[in-house]
C-alpha positions, 0 to 999 in steps of 0.5 A: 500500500506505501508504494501508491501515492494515498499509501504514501500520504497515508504513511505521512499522515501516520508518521506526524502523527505517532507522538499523539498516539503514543500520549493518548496510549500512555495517558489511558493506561494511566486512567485504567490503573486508576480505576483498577485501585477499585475505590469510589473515588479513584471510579470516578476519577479513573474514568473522567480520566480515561475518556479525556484522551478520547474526546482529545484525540477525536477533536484535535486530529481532524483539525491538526491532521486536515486543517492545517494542511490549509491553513498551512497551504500545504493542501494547494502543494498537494493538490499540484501532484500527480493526485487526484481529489479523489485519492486526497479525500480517500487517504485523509480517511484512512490515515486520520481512521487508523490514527484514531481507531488504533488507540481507540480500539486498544484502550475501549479493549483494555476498559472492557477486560479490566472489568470482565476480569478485575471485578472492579465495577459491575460487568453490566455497566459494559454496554454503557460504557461502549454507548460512551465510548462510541461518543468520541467516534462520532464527534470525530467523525463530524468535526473530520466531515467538516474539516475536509467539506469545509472551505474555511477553518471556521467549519471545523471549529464550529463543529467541535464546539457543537460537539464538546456541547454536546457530550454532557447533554447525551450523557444526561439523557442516557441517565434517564433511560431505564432500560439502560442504566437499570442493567448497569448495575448487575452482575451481567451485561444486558444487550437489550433493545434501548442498549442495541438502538442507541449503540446501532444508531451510533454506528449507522451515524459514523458510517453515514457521515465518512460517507457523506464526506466521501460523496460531498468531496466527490461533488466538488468542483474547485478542491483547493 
């Protein structure tokens, strides 16, 4: 895949990016060996702690990864290549993906065996837990689609701003649904209908908006 110039801007991508990746790696290691102390209070903070890297990276990826290419005018050099606009929007996905679900998958991986394993809260907060997790994801995905869609830097920062409101407001209307936060406390995770919708939704939500990123660049006349 290196040998092919998205393979090549891939690569790019990946290697200006690794410090980033090694920082939300380390900070979310350190967030689950609070948790695993097991106390109240190292709870809380331990998972405060584990979803700040997260929303971190989700926000300030797309905006340091995309937008300063523009900014930069680095984007105008690239587009002066032998590549098309086709072949840009495809490798900003990829890279900006890989570097964000790497982490992602490896932390989200490591929060759901330490509670399999450890005991330390109930196995049945896992499907919240995952339904939070996938918050990021799709804050990432939004500020990405605006970044890349977007004209000016302006598109980015508003969406990361509509997206940082946001976090709090879910998180209150995931604490009053009973299907949901009832099963949270039990022995065993219960994948029912309220948990399978929102996690679903989630999903479909993501995928719709990569692809709608891929179809509005599509559609573009003037790239640069």
């Amino acid at each position: 895949m290196r040998e092919s110039v998205v393979g090549q801007l891939v690569w790019k991508d990946w290697r200006l990016q690794r410090p980033q990746i090694v920082i939300v790696l380390a900070w979310g290691a350190a967030a689950l060996t609070i948790v695993r102390w097991g106390h109240q209070n190292t709870l809380v903070v331990g998972g405060v702690l584990f979803f700040i890297p997260l929303i971190l990276l989700a926000h300030i990826l797309p905006l340091a990864g995309v937008g300063n290419e523009r900014k930069n005018q680095n984007l105008a050099f690239l587009m002066s290549l032998p590549i098309s606009s086709i072949q840009y929007t495809s490798s900003k996905l990829i890279s900006s993906l890989l570097i964000f679900l790497v982490p992602w998958l490896t932390l989200v991986s490591a929060a759901v065996v330490l509670v399999e394993t450890r005991g330390v809260v109930p196995r049945g907060v896992i499907p919240s837990m995952l339904i939070l997790a996938m918050m990021p994801v799709l804050g990432f995905c939004l500020i990405l689609c605006a970044v890349l869609v977007g004209e000016t830097e302006g598109w980015g920062i508003a969406a990361n701003v509509f997206c940082s409101s946001t976090y709090g407001l879910a998180w209150f209307f995931m604490t009053q649904l009973p299907g949901l936060m009832g099963p949270a406390q039990g022995p065993v995770p219960v994948w029912n209908s309220t948990a399978l919708t929102i996690l679903g939704s989630e999903v479909s939500a993501a995928v719709l908006l990569l692809g709608l990123t891929y179809f509005l660049q599509s559609r573009k006349r003037d790239f640069v």
